[in-house]
Backbone of each chain as ProteinMPNN parsed JSONL, in Angstrom:
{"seq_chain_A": "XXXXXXXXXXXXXXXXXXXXXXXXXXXXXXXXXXXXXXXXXXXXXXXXXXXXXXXXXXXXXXXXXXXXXXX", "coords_chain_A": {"N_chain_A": [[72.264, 80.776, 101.531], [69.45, 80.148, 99.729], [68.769, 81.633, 96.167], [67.838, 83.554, 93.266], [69.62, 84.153, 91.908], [71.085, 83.494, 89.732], [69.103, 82.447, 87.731], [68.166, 85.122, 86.841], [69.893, 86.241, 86.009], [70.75, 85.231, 83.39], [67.978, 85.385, 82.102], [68.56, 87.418, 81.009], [70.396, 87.516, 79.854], [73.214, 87.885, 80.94], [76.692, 87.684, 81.73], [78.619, 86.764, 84.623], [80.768, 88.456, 85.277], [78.877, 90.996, 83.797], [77.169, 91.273, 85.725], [78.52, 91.504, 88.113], [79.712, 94.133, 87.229], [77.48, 95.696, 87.301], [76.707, 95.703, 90.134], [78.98, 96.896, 91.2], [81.297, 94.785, 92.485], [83.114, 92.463, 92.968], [83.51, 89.945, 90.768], [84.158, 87.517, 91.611], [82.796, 87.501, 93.494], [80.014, 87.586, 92.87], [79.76, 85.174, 92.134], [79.718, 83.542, 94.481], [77.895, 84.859, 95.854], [75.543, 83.33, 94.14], [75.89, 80.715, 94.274], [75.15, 80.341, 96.803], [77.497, 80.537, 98.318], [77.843, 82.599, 100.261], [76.345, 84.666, 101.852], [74.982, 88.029, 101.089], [75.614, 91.544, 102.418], [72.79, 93.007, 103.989], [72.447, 96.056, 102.766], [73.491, 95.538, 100.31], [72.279, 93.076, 99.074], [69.859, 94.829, 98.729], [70.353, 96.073, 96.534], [70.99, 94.348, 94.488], [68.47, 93.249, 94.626], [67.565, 96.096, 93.889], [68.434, 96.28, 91.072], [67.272, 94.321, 90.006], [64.608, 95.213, 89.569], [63.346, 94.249, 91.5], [62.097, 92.536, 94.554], [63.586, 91.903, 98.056], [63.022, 89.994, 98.676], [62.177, 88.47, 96.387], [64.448, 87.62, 94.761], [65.979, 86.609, 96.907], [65.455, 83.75, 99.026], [63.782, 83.031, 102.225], [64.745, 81.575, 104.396], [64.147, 81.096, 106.829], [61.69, 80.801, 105.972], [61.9, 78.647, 104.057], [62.47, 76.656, 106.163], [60.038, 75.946, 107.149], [58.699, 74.987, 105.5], [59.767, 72.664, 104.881], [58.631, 71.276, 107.12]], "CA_chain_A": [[70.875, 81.17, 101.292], [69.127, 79.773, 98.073], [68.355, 82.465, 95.713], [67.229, 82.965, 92.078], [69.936, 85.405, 90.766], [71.773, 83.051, 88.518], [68.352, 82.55, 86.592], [67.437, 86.488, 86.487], [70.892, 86.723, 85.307], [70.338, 84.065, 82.689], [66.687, 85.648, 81.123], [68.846, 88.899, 80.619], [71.572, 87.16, 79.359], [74.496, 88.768, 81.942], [77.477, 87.16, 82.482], [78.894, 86.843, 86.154], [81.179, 89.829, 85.311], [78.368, 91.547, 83.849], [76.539, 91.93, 86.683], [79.349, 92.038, 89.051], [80.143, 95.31, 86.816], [76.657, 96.527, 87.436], [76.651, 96.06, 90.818], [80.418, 97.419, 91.346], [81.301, 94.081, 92.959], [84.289, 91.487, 92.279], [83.095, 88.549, 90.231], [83.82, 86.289, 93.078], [81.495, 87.706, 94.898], [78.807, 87.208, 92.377], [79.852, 83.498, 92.044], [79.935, 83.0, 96.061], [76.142, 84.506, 96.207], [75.254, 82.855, 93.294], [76.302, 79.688, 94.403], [74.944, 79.813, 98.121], [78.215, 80.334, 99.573], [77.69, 83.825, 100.802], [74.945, 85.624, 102.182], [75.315, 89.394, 101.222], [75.214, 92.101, 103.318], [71.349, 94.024, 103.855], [72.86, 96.771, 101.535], [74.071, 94.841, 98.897], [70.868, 92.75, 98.549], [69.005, 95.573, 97.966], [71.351, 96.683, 94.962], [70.735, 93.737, 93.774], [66.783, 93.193, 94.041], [66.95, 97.028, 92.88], [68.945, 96.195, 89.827], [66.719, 93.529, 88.64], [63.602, 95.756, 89.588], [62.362, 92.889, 92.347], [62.121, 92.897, 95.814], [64.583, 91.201, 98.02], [61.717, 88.406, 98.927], [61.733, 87.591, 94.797], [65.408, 87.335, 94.771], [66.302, 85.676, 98.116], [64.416, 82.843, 99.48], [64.11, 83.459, 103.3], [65.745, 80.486, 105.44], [62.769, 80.574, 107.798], [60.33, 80.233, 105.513], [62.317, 77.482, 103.896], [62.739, 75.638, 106.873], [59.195, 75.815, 107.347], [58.217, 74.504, 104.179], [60.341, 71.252, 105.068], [58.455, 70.576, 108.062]], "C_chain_A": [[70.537, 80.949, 99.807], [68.73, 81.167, 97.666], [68.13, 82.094, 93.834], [68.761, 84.328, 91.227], [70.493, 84.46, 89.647], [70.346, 82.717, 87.065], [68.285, 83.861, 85.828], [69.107, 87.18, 85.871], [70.719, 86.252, 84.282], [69.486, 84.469, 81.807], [67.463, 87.275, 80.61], [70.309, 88.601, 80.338], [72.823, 87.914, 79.563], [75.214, 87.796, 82.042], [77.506, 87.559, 84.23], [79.512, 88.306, 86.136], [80.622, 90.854, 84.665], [77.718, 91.74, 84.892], [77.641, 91.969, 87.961], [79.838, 93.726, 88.873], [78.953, 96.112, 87.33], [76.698, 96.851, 89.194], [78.2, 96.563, 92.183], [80.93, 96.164, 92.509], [82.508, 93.346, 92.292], [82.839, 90.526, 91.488], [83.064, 87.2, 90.868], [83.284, 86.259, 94.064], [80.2, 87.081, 94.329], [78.525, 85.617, 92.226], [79.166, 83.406, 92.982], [78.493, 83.286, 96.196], [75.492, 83.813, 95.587], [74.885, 81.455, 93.942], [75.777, 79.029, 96.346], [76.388, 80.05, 99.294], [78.591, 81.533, 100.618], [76.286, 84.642, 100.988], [74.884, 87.339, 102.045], [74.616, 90.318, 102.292], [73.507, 92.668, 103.038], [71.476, 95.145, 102.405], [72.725, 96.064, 99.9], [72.805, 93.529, 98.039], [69.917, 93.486, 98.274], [69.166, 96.001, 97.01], [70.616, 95.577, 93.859], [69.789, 93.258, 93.328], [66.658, 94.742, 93.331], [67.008, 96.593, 91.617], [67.97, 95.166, 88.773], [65.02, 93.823, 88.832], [62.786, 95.012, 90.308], [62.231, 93.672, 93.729], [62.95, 91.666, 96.257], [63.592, 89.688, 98.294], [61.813, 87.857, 97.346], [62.899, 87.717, 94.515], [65.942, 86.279, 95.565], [65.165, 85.036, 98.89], [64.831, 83.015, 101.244], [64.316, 82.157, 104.186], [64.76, 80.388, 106.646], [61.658, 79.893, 107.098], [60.518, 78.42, 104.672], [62.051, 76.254, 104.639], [61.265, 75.133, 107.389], [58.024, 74.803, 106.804], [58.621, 72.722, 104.495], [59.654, 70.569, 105.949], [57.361, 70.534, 107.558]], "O_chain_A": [[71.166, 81.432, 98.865], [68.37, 81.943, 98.551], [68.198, 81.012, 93.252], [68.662, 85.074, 90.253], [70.237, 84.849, 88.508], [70.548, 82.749, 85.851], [68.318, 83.932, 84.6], [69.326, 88.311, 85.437], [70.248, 87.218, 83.681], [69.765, 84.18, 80.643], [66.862, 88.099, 79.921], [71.237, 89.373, 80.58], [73.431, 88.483, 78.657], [74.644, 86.785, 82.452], [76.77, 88.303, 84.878], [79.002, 89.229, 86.771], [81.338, 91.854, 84.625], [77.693, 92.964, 85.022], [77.274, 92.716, 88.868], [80.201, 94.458, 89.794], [79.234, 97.208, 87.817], [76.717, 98.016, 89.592], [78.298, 96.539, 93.41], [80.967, 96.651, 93.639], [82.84, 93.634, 91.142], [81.626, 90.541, 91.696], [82.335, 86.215, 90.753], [83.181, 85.552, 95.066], [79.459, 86.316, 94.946], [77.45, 85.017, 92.206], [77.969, 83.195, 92.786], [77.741, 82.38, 96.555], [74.552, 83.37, 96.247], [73.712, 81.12, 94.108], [75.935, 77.942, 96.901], [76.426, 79.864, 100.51], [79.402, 81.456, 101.542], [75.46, 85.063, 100.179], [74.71, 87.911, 103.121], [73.551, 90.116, 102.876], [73.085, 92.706, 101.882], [70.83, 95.079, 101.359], [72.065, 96.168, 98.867], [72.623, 93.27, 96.849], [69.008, 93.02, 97.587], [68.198, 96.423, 96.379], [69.967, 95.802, 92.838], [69.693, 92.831, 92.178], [65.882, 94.869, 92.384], [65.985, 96.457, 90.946], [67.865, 95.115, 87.548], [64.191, 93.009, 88.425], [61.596, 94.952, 90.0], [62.245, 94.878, 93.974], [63.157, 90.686, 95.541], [63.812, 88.528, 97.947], [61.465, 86.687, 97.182], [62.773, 88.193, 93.387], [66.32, 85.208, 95.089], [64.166, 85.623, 99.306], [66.014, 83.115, 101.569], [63.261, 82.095, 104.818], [64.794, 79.38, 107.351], [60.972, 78.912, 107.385], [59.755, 77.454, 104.666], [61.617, 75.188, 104.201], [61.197, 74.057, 107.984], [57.06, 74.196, 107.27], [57.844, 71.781, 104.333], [59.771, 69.344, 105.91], [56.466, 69.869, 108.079]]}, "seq_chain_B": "XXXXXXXXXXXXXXXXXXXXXXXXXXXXXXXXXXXXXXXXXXXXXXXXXXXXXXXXXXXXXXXXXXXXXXXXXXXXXXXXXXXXXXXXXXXXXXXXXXXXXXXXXXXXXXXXXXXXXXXXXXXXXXXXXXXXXXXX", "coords_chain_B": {"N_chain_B": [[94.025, 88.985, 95.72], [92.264, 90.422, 94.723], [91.547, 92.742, 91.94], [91.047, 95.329, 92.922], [91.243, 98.652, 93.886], [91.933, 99.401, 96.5], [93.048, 96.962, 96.96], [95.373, 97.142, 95.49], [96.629, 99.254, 96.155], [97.235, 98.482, 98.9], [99.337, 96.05, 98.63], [101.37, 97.976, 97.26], [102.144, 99.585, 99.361], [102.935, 97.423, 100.863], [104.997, 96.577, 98.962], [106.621, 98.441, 99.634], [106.772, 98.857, 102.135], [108.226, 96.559, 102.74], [110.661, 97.054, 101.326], [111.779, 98.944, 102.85], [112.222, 97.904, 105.302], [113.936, 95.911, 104.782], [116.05, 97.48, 103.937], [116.732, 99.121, 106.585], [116.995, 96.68, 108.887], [119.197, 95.664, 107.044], [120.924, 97.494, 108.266], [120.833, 97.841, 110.857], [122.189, 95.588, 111.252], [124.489, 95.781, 110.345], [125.593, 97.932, 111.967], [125.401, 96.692, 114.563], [127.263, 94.471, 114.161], [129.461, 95.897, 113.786], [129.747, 96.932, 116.126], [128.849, 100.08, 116.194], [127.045, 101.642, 117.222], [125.698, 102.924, 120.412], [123.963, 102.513, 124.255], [120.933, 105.24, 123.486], [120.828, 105.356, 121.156], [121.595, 102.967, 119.85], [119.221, 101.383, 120.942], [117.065, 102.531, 119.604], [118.057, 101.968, 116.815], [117.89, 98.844, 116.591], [114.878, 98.717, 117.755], [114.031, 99.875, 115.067], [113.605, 98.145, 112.413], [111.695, 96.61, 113.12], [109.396, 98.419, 113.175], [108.101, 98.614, 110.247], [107.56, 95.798, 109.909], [105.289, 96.209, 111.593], [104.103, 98.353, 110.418], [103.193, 96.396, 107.898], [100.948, 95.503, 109.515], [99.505, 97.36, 109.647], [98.731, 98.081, 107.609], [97.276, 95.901, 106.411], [94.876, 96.404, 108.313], [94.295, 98.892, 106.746], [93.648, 98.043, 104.526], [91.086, 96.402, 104.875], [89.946, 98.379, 105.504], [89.348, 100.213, 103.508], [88.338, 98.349, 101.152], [85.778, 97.53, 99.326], [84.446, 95.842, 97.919], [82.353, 93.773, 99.918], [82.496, 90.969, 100.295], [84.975, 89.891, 99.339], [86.68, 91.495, 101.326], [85.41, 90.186, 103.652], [86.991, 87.89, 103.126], [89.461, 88.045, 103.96], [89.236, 89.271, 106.34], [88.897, 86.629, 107.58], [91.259, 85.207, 106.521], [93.432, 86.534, 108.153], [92.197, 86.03, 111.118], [92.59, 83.333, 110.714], [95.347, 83.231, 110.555], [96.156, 85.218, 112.963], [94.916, 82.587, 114.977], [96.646, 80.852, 114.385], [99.163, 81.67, 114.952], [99.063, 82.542, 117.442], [98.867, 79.964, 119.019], [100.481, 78.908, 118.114], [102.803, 80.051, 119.769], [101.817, 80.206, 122.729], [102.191, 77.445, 122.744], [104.908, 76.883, 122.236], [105.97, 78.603, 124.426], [105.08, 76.986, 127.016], [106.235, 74.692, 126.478], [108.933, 75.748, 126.122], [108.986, 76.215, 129.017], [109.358, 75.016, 130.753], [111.246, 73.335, 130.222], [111.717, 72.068, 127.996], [111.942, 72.584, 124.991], [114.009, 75.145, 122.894], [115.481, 78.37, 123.471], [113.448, 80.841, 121.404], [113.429, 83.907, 119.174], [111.26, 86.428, 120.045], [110.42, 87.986, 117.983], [109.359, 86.026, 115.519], [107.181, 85.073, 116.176], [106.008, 86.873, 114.62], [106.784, 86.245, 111.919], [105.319, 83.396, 111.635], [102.935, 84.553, 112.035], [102.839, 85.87, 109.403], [102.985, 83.554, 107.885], [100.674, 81.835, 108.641], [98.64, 83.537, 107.571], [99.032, 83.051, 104.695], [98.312, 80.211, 105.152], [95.577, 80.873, 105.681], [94.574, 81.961, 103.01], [94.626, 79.081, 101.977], [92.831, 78.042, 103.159], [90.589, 79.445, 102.685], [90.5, 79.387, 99.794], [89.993, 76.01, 99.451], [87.967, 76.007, 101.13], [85.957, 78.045, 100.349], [86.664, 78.496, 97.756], [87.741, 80.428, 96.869], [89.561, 82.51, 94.891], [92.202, 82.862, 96.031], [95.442, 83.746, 97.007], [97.913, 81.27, 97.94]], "CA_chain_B": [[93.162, 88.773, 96.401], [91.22, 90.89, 94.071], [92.193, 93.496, 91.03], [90.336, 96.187, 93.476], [92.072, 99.451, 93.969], [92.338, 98.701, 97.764], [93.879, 96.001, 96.854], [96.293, 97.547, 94.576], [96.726, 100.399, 97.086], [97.872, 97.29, 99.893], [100.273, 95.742, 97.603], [102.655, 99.226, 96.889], [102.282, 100.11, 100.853], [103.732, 96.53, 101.501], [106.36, 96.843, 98.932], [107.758, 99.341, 100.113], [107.407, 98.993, 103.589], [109.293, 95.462, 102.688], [111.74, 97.832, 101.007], [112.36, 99.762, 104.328], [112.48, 97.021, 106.442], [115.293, 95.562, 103.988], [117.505, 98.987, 104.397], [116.556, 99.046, 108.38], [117.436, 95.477, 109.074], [120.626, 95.344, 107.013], [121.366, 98.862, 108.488], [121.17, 97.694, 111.987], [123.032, 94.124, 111.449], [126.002, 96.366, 109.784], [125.625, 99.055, 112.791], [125.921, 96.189, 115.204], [128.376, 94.101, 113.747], [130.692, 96.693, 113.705], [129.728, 98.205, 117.46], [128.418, 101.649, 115.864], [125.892, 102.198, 118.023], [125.544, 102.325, 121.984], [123.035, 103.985, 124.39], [119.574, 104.669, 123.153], [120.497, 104.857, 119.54], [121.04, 101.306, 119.45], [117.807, 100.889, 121.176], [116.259, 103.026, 118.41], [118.575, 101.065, 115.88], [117.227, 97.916, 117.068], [113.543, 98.577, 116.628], [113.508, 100.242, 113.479], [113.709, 96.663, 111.659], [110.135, 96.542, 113.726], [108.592, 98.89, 112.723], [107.912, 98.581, 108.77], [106.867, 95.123, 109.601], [104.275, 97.014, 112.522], [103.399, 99.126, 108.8], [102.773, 95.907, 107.158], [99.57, 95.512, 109.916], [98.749, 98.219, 109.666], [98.488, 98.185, 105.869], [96.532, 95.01, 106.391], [93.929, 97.012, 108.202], [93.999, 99.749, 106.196], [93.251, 97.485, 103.306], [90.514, 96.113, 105.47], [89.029, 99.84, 105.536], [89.506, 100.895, 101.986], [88.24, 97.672, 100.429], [84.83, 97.94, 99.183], [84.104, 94.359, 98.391], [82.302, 93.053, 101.48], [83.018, 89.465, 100.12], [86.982, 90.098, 99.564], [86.918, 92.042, 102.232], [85.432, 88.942, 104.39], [88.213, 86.674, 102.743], [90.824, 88.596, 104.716], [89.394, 89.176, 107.476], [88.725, 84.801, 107.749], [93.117, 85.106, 106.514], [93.531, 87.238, 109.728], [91.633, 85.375, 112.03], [93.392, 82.186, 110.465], [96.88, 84.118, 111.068], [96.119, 85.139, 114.569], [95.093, 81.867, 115.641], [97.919, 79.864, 114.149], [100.648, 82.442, 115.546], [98.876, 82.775, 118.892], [98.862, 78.823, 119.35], [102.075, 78.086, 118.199], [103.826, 81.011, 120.645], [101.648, 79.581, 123.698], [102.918, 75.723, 122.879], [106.594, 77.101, 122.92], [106.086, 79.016, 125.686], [105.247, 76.274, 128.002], [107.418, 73.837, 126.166], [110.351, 76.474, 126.595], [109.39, 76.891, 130.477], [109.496, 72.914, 131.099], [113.03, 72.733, 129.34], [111.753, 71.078, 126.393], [112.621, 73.422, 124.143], [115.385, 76.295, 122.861], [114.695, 79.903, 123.067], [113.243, 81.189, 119.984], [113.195, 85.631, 119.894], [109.96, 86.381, 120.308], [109.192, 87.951, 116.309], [109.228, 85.003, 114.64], [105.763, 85.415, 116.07], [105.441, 87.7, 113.386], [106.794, 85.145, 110.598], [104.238, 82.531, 112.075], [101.876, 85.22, 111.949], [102.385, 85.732, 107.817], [102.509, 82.026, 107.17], [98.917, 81.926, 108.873], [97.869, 84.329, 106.585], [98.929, 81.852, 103.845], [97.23, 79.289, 105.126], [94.264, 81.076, 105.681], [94.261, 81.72, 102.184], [94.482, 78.309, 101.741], [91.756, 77.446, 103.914], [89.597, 80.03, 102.118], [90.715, 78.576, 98.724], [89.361, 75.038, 99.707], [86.124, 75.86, 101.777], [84.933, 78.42, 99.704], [86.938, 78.062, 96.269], [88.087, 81.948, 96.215], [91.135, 82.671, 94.099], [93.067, 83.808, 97.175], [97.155, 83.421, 97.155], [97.968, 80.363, 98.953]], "C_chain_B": [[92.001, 89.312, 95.208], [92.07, 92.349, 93.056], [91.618, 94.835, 91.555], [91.645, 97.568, 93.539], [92.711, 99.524, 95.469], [93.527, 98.375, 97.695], [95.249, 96.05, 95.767], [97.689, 98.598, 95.483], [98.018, 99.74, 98.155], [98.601, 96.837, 99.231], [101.592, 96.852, 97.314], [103.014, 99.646, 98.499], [103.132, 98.6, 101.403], [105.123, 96.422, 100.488], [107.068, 97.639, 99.368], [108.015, 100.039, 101.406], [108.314, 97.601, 103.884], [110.946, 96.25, 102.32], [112.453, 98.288, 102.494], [112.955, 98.793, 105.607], [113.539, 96.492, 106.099], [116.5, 96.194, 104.796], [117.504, 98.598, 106.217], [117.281, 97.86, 108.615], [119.135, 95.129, 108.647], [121.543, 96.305, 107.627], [121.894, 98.266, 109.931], [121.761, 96.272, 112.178], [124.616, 94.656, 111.014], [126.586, 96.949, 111.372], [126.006, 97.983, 114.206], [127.211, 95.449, 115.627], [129.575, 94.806, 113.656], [131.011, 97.57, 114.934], [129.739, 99.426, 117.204], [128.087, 102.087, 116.719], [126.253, 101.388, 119.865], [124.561, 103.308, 122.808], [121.833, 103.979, 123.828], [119.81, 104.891, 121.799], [120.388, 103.558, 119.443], [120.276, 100.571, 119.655], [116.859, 101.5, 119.996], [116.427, 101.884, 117.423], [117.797, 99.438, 115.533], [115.971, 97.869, 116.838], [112.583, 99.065, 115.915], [113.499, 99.213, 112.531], [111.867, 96.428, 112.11], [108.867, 97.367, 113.042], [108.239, 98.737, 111.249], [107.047, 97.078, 108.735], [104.952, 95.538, 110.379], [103.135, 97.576, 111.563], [102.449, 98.35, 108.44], [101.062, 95.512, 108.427], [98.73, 96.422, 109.817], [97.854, 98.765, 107.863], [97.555, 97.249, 105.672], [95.283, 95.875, 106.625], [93.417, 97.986, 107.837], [93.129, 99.381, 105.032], [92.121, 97.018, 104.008], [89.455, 97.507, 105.41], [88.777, 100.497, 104.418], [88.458, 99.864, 100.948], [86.551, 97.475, 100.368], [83.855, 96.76, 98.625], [83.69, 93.281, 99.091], [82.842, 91.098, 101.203], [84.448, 89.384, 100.367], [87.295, 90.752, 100.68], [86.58, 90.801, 103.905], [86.632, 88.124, 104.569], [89.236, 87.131, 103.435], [90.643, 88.951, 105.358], [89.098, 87.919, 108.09], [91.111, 84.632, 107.495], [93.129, 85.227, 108.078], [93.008, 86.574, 110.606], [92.914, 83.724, 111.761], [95.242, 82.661, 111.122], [96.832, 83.834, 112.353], [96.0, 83.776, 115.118], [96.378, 80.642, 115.671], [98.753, 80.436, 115.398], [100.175, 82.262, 117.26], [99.391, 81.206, 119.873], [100.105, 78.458, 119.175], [102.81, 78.756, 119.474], [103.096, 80.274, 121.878], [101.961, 78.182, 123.716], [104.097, 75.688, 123.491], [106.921, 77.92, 123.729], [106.226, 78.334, 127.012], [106.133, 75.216, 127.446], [108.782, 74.412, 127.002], [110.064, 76.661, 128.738], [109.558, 75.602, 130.892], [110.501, 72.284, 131.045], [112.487, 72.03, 128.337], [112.085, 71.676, 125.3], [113.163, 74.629, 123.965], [114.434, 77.323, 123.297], [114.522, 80.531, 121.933], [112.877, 83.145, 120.372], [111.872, 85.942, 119.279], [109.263, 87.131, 118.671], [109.271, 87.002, 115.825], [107.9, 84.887, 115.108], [105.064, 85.691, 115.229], [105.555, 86.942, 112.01], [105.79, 84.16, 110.996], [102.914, 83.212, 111.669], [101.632, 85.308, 110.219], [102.235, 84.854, 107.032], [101.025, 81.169, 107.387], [98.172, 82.194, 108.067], [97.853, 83.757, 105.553], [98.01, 81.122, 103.706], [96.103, 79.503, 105.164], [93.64, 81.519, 104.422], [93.803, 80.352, 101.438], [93.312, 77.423, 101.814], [90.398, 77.786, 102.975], [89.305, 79.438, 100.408], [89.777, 77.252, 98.478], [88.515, 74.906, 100.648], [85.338, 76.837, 100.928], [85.185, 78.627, 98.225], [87.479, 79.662, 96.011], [89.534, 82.148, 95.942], [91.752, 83.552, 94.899], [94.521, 83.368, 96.933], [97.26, 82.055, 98.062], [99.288, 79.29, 98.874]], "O_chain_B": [[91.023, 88.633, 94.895], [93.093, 92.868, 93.503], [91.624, 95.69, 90.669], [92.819, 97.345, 93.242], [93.924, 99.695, 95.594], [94.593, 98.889, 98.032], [95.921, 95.088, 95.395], [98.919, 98.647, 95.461], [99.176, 100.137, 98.282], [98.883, 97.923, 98.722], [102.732, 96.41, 97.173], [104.158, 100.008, 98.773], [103.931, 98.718, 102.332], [106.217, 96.217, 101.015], [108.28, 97.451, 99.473], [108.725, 100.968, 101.792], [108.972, 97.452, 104.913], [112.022, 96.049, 102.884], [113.516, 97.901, 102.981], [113.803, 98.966, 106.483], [114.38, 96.448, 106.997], [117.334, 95.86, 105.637], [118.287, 97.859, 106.813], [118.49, 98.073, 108.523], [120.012, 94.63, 109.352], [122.759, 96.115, 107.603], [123.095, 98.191, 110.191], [121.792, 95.83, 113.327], [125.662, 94.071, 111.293], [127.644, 96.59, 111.887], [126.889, 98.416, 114.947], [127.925, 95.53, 116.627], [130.65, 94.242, 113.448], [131.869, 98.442, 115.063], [130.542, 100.114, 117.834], [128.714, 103.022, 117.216], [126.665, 100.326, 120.332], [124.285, 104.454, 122.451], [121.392, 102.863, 123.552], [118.846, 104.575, 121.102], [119.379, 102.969, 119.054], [120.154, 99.459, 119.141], [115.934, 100.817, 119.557], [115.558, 101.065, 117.124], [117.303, 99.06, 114.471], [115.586, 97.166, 115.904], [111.355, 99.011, 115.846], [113.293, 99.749, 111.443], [111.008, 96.102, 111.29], [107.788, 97.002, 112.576], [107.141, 99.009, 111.735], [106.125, 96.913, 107.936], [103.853, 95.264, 109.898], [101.912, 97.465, 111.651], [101.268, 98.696, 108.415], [100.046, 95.253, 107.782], [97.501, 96.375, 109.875], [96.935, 99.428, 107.382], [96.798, 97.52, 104.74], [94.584, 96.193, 105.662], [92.3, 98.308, 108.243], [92.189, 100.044, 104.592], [91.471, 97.73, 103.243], [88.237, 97.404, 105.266], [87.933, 101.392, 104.41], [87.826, 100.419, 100.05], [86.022, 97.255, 101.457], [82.648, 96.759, 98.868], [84.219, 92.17, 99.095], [83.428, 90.33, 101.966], [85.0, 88.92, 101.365], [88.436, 90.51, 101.072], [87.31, 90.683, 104.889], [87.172, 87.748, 105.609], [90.137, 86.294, 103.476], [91.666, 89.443, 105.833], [89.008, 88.017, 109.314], [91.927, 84.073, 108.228], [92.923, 84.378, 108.945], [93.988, 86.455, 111.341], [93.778, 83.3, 112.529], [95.934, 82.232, 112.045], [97.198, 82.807, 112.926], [96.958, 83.508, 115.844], [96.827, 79.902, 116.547], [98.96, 79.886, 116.479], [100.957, 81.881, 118.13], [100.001, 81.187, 120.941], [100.759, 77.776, 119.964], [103.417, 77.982, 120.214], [103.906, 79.437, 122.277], [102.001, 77.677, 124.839], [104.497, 75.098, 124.494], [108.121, 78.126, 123.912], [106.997, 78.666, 127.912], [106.945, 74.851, 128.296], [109.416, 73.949, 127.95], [110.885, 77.146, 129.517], [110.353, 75.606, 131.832], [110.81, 71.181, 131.497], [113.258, 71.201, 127.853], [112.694, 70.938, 124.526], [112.888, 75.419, 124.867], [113.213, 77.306, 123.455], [115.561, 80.835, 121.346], [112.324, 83.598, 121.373], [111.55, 85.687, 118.118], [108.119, 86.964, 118.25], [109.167, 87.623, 114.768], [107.217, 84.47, 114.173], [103.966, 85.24, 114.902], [104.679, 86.968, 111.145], [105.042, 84.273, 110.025], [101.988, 82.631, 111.102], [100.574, 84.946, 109.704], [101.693, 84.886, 105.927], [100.473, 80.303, 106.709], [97.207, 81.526, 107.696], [96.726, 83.701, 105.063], [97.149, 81.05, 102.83], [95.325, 78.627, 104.786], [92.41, 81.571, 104.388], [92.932, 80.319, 100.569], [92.89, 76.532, 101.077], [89.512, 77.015, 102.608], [88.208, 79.146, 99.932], [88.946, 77.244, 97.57], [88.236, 73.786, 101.075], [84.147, 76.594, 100.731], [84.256, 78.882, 97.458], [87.595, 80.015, 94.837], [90.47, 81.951, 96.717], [91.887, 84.752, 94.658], [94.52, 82.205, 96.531], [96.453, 81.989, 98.989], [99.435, 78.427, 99.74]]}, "name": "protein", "num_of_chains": 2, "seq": "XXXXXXXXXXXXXXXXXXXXXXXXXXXXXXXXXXXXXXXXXXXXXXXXXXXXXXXXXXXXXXXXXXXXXXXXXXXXXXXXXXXXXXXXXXXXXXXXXXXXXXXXXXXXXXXXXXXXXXXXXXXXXXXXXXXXXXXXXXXXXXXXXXXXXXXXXXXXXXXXXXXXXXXXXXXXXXXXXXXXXXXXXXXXXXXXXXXXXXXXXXXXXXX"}
């Protein structure tokens, strides 16, 4: 699932294991969402739109609407 | 797998149910070797070597319940799945091999060594599909 955290990490100048610290998470987790290769659980996306004061729609791009967009 | 406390937790519960299984195992290869035992101790004798490795699943899914990481916690349960299907596939090959005559009789834990070299590979697997610094 595309998402925007590696920017909103980026304008708040966090490493990976800074925000893996914030959101009590390994660092290879934060890669793996980072990176598309994990989809986090419901929970754990909300930690993470809380943490950067968003919603999970302005974090995570939704895979329907994506696919929608393509057609 | 991860510097988690879980995962720290799983790690001391398998040394030292490797420990036990050590003592057990050389206990009951002495106890045989020497005709100690007869009767249902030496059925006890026999599989107490079992049990500790029985531990080490159970330590798996303990670590599985403790581990608070849903990602790392994924990565080993994708091992496990990798495990199981290795071990399951190899034991049904040489099952019908062995009923055909094509091949020896092998005693049926080495299941269980099949089963932890799975787990390997399914680190391995996890390693090179999703790049996670798993053991392999």
């Amino acid at each position: 699932m595309e998402n925007r955290l590696r920017v909103l990490r980026a304008e708040r100048s966090w490493s990976q294991q800074d925000l893996a610290e914030r959101l009590e998470v390994s660092r290879q987790s934060v890669n793996a969402i980072e990176t598309g290769r994990y989809d986090p659980s419901l929970p754990l996306a909300f930690r993470i739109a809380e943490l950067f004061g968003l919603t999970i729609e302005d974090v995570f791009e939704s895979p329907s609407r994506r696919s929608s967009k393509a057609i | 797998m991860s510097g988690s406390m879980a995962w720290k937790r799983y790690n001391m519960r398998v040394i030292w149910l490797s420990l036990l299984y050590a003592i057990f195992l050389l206990g009951a290869i002495y106890a045989f070797k020497h005709q100690l035992l007869s009767g249902l101790v030496a059925y006890v004798a026999a599989i107490l070597p079992a049990l500790p490795i029985i531990g080490i699943f159970g330590a798996i899914g303990r670590y599985l319940v403790e581990e608070e990481d849903e990602y790392v916690r994924m990565l080993m349960v994708r091992q496990t799945l990798w495990a199981s299907a290795i071990a399951l596939s190899a034991a049904t090959i040489w099952g019908f091999l062995q009923s055909f005559n094509l091949a020896g009789h092998i005693d049926a834990y080495y299941i269980a060594v099949v089963w932890f070299f799975g787990l390997g590979v399914g680190g391995c697997i996890n390693k090179l599909t999703l790049g996670a610094p798993v053991g392999c």
